[in-house]
C-alpha positions as CSV (number, residue, x, y, z in Angstrom):
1,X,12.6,3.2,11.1
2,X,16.2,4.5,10.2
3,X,14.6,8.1,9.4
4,X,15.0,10.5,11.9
5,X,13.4,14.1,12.1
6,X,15.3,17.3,12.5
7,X,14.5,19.8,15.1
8,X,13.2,22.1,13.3
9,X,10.5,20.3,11.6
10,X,7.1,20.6,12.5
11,X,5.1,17.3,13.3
12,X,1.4,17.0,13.3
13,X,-0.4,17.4,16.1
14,X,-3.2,15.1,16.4
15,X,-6.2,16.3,18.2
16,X,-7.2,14.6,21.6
17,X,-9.3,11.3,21.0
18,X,-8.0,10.5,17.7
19,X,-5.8,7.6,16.7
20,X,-1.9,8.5,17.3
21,X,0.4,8.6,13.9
22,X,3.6,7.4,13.9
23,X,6.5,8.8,12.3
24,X,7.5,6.5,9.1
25,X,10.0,9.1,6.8
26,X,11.1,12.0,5.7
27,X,11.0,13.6,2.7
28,X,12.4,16.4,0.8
29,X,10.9,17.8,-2.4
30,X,7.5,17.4,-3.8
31,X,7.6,13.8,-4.8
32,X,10.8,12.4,-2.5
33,X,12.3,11.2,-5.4
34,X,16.1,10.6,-6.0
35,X,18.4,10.8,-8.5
36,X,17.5,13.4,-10.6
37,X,17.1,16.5,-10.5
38,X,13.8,18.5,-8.8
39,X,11.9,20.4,-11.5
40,X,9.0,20.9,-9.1
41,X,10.1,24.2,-7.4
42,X,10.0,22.0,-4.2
43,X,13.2,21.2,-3.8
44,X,13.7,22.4,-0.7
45,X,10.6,20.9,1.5
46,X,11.3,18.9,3.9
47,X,8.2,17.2,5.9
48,X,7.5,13.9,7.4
49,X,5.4,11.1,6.5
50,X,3.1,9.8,9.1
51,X,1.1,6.6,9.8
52,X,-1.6,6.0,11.9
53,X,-0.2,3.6,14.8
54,X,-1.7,0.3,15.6
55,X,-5.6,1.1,17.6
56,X,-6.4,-0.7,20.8
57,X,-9.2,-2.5,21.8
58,X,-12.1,-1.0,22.1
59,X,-12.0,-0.1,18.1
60,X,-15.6,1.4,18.6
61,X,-18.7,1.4,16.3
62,X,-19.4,-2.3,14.9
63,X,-15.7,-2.9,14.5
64,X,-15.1,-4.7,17.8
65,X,-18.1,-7.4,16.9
66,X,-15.9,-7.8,13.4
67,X,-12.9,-8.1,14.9
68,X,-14.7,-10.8,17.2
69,X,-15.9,-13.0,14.4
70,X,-13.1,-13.2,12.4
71,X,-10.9,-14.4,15.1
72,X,-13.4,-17.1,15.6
73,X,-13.8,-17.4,12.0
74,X,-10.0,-18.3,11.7
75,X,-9.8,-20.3,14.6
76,X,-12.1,-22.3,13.1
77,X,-11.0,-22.1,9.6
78,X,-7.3,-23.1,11.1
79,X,-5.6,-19.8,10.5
80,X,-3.9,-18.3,13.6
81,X,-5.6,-15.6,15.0
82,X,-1.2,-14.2,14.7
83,X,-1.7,-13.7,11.0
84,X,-3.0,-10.5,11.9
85,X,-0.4,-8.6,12.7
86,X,-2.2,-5.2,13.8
87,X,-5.5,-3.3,13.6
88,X,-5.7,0.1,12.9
89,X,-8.8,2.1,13.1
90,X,-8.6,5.3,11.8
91,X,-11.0,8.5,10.4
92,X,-13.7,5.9,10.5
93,X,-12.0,3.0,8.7
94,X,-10.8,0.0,10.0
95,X,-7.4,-1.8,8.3
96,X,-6.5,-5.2,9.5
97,X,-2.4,-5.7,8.7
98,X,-1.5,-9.7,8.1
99,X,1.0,-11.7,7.7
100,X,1.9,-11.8,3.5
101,X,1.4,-15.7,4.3
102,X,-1.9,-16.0,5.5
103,X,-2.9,-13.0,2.9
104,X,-4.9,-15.4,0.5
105,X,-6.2,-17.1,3.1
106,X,-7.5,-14.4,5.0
107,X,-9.2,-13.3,2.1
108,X,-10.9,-16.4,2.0
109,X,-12.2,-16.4,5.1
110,X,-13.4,-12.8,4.6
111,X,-15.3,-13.8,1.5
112,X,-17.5,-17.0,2.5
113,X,-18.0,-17.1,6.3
114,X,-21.7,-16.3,6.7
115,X,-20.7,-13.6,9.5
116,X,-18.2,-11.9,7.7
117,X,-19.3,-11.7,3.7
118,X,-16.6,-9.6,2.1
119,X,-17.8,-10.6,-1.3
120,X,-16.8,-8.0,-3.1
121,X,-12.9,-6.6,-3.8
122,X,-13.6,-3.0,-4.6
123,X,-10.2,-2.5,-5.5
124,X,-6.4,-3.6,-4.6
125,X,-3.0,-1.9,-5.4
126,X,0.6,-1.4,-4.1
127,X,2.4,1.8,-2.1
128,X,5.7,2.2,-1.6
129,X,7.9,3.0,1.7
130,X,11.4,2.8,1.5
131,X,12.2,3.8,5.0
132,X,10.1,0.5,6.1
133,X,13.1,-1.9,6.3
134,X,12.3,-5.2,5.6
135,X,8.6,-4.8,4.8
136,X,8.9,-1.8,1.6
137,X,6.0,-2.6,-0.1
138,X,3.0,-2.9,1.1
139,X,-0.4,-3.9,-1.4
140,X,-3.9,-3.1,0.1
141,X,-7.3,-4.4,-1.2
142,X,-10.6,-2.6,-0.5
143,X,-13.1,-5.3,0.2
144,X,-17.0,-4.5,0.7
145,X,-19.3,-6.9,2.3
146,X,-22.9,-6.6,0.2
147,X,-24.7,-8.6,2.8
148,X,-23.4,-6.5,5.4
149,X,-22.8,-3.2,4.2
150,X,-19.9,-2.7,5.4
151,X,-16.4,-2.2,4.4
152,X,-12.7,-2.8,5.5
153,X,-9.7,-2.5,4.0
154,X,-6.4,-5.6,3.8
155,X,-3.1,-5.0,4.0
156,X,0.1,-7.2,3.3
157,X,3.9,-6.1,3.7
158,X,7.1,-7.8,1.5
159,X,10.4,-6.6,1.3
160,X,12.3,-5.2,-1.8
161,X,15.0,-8.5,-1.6
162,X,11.4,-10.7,-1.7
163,X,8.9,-9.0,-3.6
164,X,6.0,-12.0,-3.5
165,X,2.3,-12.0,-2.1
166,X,0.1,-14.4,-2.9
167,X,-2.7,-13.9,-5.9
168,X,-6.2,-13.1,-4.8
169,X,-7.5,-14.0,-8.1
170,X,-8.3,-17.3,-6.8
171,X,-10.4,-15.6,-4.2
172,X,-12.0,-12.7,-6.2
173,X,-11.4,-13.0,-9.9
174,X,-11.5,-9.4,-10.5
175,X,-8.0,-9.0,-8.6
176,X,-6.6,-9.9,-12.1
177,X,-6.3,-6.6,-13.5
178,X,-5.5,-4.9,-10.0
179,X,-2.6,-7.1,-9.6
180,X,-1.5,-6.7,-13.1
181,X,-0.8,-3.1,-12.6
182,X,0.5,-3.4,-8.8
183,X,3.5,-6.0,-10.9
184,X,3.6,-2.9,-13.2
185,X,4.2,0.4,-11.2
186,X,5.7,-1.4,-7.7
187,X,7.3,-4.6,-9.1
188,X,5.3,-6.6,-6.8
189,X,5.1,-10.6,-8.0
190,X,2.1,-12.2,-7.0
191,X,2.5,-16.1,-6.9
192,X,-0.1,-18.0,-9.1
193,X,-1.6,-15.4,-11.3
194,X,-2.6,-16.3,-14.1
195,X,-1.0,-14.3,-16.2
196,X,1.5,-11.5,-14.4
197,X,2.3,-9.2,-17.5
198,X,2.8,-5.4,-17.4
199,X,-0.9,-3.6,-18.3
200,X,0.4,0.0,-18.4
201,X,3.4,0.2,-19.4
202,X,5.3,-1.5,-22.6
203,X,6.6,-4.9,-22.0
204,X,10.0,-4.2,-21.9
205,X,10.5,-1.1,-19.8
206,X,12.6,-0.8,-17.2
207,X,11.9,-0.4,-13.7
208,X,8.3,0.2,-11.8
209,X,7.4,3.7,-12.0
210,X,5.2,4.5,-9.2
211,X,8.2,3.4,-6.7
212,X,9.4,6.5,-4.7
213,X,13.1,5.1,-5.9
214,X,12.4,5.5,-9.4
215,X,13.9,8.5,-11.3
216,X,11.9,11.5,-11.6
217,X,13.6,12.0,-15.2
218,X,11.8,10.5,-18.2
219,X,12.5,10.2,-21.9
220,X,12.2,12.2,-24.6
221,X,9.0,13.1,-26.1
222,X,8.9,14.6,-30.1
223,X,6.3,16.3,-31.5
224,X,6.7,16.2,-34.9
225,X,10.5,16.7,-35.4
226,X,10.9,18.6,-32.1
227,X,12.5,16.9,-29.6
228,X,11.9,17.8,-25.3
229,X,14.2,16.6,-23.2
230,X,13.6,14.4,-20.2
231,X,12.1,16.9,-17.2
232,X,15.9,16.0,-15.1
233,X,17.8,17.8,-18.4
234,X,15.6,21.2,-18.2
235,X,16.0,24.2,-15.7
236,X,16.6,22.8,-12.4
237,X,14.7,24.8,-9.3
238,X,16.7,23.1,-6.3
């Protein structure tokens, strides 16, 4: 990461036993936004913005016999057991991070091996970290295993110059919506939706408002002949 952190900022400490967090940005204000001015009265917090690191082996609980079958699962399935890129196992939640390529297929495994049974795609959507060169937006999906009882969560990584994932839709048909609005706030494109249109906001808006890059200043809103201004033209607190 390019960000560094100042001497005088405080970093978490992370109590013994617990997963380690890593460093990922800084940022200053409420929301980290730039480009306009900060109407939160925040303006001058700084903090840093932490990850939990990748967890070694032993990941405890039943999350080591998971880990188990899905390698086998993919071996067998002829995915490479490389396409995950790191596990992290963290307040009782385990995220397996893979390769954008292998994304759709991953989920596919997931979904129909008899072991596995991730039949269910609770939810999916995008987050944004600029300070993560070359992999700045990340999408996660929540997937639930019925059979099981269990749950895990997927995450994929592009960068801002390549902003394509592949659809789950195929996979779980109720990604259509989820994707829709990941497009919509992020930008994200994900290759063979069926129908990648903007679900929130109006067609022809610019820019992806849930980016950290995007401009806390908005339009202006009129109530009935009285105009406000954007929140970047009012009293500034920085």
């Amino acid at each position: 990461m390019s960000d560094s952190v100042s001497d005088d900022m405080v970093v978490p400490v992370v109590p013994a036993g617990t997963a380690t967090l890593d460093v990922v940005a800084v940022r200053t204000g409420a929301f980290g936004a730039t480009g306009s001015g900060d109407t939160s009265g925040f303006g001058g917090l700084v903090r840093p913005v932490t990850l939990p690191a990748p967890t070694q082996r032993p990941y405890g609980e039943w999350f080591d016999d998971l880990a188990d079958e899905l390698e086998a699962c993919l071996n067998a399935g002829g995915v490479a057991t490389s396409a995950i890129k790191s596990v992290v196992v963290y307040r009782g939640e385990i995220t397996f991070n893979v390769e954008r390529e292998s994304w759709r297929a991953m989920a596919q495994v997931l979904r129909d091996e008899p072991g596995l049974r991730f039949e269910f795609m609770a939810s999916l959507s995008g987050v944004h970290w600029p300070g993560d060169e070359g992999a700045e937006l990340h999408v996660v999906a929540h997937l639930q295993s019925i059979t099981h009882n269990r749950r895990i969560r997927l995450e994929t990584t592009c960068p801002d110059s390549d902003p394509h994932v592949p659809s789950l839709v195929p996979v779980y048909p109720t990604a259509d919506w989820h994707e829709r609005e990941t497009y919509d706030f992020f930008g994200v494109i994900f290759d063979d939706h069926p129908g990648l249109t903007r679900i929130m906001m109006p067609d022809d808006w610019p820019g992806h408002p849930q980016r950290k890059d995007y401009p806390l200043g908005g339009i202006p809103v009129q109530y009935k002949g009285a105009t406000i201004p954007p929140p970047d033209e009012r009293r500034s607190y920085s």
